[in-house]
C-alpha positions as CSV (number, residue, x, y, z in Angstrom):
1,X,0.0,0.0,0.0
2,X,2.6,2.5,1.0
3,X,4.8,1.5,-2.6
4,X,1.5,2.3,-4.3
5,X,1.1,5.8,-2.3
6,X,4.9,6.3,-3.0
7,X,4.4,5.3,-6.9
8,X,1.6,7.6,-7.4
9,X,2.7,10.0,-5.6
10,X,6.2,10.2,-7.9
11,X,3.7,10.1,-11.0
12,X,2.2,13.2,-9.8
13,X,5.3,15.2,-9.3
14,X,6.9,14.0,-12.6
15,X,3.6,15.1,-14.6
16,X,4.1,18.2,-12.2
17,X,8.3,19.0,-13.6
18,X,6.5,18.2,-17.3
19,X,4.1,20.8,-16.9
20,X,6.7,23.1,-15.5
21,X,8.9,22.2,-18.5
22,X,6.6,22.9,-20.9
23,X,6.1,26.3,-19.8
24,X,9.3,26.9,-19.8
25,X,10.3,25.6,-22.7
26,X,7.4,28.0,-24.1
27,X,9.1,31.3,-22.7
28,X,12.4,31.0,-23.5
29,X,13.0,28.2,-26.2
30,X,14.5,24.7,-25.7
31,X,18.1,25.8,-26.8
32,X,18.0,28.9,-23.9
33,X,16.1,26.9,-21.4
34,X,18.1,25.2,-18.0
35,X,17.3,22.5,-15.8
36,X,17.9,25.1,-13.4
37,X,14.7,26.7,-14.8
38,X,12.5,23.9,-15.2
39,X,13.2,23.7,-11.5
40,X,12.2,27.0,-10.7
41,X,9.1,27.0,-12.5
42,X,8.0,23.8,-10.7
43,X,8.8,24.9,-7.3
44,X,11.8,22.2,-6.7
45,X,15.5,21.9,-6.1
46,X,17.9,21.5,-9.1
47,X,18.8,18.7,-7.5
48,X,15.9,17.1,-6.9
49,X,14.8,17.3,-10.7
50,X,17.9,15.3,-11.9
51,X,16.1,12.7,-9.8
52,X,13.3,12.3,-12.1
53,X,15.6,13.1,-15.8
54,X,18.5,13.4,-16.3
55,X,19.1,16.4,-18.6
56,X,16.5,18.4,-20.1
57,X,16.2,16.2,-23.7
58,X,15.2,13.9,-22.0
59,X,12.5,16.3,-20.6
60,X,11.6,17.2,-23.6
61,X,11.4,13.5,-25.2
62,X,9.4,12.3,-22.1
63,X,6.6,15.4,-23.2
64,X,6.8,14.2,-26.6
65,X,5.8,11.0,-25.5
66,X,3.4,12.1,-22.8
67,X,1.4,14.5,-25.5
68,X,1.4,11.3,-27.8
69,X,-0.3,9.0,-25.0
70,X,-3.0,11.6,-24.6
71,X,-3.1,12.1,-28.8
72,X,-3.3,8.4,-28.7
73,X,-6.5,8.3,-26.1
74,X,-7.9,10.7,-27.7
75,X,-8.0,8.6,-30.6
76,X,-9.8,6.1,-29.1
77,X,-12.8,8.3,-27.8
78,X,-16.2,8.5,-29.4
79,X,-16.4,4.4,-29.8
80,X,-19.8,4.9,-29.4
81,X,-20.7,6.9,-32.5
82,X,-22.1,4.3,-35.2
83,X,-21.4,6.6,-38.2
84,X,-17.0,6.0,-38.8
85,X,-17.3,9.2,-40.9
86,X,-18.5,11.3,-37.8
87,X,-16.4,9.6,-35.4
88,X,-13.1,10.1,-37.5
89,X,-14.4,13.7,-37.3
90,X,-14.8,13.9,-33.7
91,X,-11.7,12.3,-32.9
92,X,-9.8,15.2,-35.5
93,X,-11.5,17.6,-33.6
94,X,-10.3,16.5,-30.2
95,X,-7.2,15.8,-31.3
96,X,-6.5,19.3,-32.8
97,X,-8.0,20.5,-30.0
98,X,-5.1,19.5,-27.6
99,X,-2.4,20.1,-30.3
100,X,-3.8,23.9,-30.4
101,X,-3.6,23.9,-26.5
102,X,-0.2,22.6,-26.6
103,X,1.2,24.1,-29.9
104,X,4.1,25.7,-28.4
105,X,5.4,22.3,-27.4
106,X,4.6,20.5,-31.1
107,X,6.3,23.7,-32.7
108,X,9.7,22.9,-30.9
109,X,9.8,19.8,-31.8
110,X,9.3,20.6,-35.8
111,X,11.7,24.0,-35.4
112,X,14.0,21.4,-33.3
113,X,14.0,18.5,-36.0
114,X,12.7,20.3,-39.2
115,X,10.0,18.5,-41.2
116,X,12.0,16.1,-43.2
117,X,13.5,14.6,-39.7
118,X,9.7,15.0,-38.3
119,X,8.5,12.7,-41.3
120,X,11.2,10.2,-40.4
121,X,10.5,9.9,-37.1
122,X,7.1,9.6,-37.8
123,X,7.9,6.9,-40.3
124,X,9.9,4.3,-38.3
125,X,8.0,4.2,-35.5
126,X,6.7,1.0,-36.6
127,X,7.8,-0.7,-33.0
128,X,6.1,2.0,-30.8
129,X,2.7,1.1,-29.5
130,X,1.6,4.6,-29.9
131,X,3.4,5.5,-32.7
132,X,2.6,7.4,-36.1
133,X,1.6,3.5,-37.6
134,X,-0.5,2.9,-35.1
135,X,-2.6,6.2,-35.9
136,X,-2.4,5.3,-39.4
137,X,-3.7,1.8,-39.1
138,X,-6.8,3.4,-36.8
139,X,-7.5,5.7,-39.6
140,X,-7.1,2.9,-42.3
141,X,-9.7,0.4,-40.4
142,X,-12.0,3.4,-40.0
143,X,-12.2,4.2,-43.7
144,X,-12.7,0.3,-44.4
145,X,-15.2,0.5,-42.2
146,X,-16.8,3.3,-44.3
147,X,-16.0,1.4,-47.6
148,X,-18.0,-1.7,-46.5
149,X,-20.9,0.8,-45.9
150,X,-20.7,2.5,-49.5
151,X,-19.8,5.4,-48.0
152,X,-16.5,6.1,-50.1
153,X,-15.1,5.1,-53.7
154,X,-14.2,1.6,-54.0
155,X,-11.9,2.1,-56.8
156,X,-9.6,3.6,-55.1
157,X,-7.4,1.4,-52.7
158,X,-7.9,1.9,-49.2
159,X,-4.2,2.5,-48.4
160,X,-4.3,5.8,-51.1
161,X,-7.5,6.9,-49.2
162,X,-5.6,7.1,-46.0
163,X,-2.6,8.2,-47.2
164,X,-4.9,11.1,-48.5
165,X,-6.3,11.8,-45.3
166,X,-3.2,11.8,-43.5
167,X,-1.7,13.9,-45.7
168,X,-4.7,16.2,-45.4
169,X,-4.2,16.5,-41.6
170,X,0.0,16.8,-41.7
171,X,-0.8,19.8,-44.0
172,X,-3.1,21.4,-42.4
173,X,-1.3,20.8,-39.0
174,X,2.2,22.3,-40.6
175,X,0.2,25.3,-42.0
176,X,-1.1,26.3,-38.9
177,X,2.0,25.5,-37.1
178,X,3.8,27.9,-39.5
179,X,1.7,30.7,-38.9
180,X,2.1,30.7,-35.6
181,X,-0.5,28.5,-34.2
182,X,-3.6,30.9,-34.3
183,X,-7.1,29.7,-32.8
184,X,-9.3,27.3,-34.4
185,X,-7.4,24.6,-35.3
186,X,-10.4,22.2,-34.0
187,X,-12.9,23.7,-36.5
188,X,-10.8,23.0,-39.7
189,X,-11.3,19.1,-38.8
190,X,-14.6,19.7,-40.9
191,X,-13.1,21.4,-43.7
192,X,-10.6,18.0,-44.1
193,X,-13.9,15.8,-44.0
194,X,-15.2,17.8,-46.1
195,X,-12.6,17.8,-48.7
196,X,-11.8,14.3,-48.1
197,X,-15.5,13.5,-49.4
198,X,-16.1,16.3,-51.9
199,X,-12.8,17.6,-52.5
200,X,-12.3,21.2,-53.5
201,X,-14.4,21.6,-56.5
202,X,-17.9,24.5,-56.6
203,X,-21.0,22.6,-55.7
């Protein structure tokens, strides 16, 4: 019982230092930032952050992972909504809604890594329970979910229509990032749908 109350309790002040870091990290940049600050912000010792990390990438790599958990569960939400069409719609919205409340973090990482090393990350995460396949697959067995209902083309192969979609929501994630992450990323979830279904053309 008392392991379990110790456990817990560390869990609780690592998520505190992340949320410290990522405030930090915010203000002054990743390159500028210090453990020393990270401390600060959250309220502890230098000393005893280096107990939870042991330099301030792997800070930063341990919020990169933590924001793709929560990406990941948010992913996974709406399981209850019949229509796959409307639920891969809610679950774009949600998930744009916590990349525009944490965009200062996602924008790091790209500035940090530029896109092409961003795509290859994303690519060879094959092994990663939560990686960028992972999402990919979800999205795949959604829209062959929507094929079986005659809700898309069938002459186009599955893969191409996720690869589409994808692409469609890495775009419209990099634009926003580039122009400085301005509200209302969430709402654009039904502009992809949209386009996805009806593409671009007048109606």
């Amino acid at each position: 019982m008392r392991d379990a109350v110790r456990e817990e309790s560390r869990a609780a002040f690592r998520e505190a230092i992340l949320e410290a870091a990522e405030q930090v990290f915010g203000r002054l940049g990743f390159h500028d930032a210090k453990m020393a600050d990270i401390a600060a912000e959250a309220g502890v010792a230098a000393g005893t952050l280096y107990n939870y990390f042991k330099n301030k990438d792997e800070v930063f790599a341990s919020m990169l992972q933590r924001g793709q958990e929560r990406v990941t569960a948010l992913f996974e939400a709406h399981a209850e909504v019949d229509d796959p069409i409307e639920r891969m719609r809610l679950r774009m919205r949600d998930t744009f809604a916590y990349l525009e409340a944490h965009g200062v973090l996602f924008t790091m990482f790209v500035r940090l890594g530029g896109f092409i090393d961003y795509a290859q990350k994303r690519a060879v995460e094959d092994h990663c329970e939560h990686g960028y396949t992972q999402s990919v697959n979800r999205t795949q067995a959604v829209i062959r979910e929507a094929l079986a209902r005659g809700q898309l083309r069938r002459d186009i192969p599955v893969e191409d229509l996720t690869a589409l979609l994808t692409g469609l929501c890495d775009a419209t994630i990099f634009a926003w990032t580039r122009a400085g992450c301005p509200p209302g990323l969430p709402a654009r979830a039904d502009t992809i749908i949209e386009l996805f279904l009806r593409g671009a053309h007048a109606p």
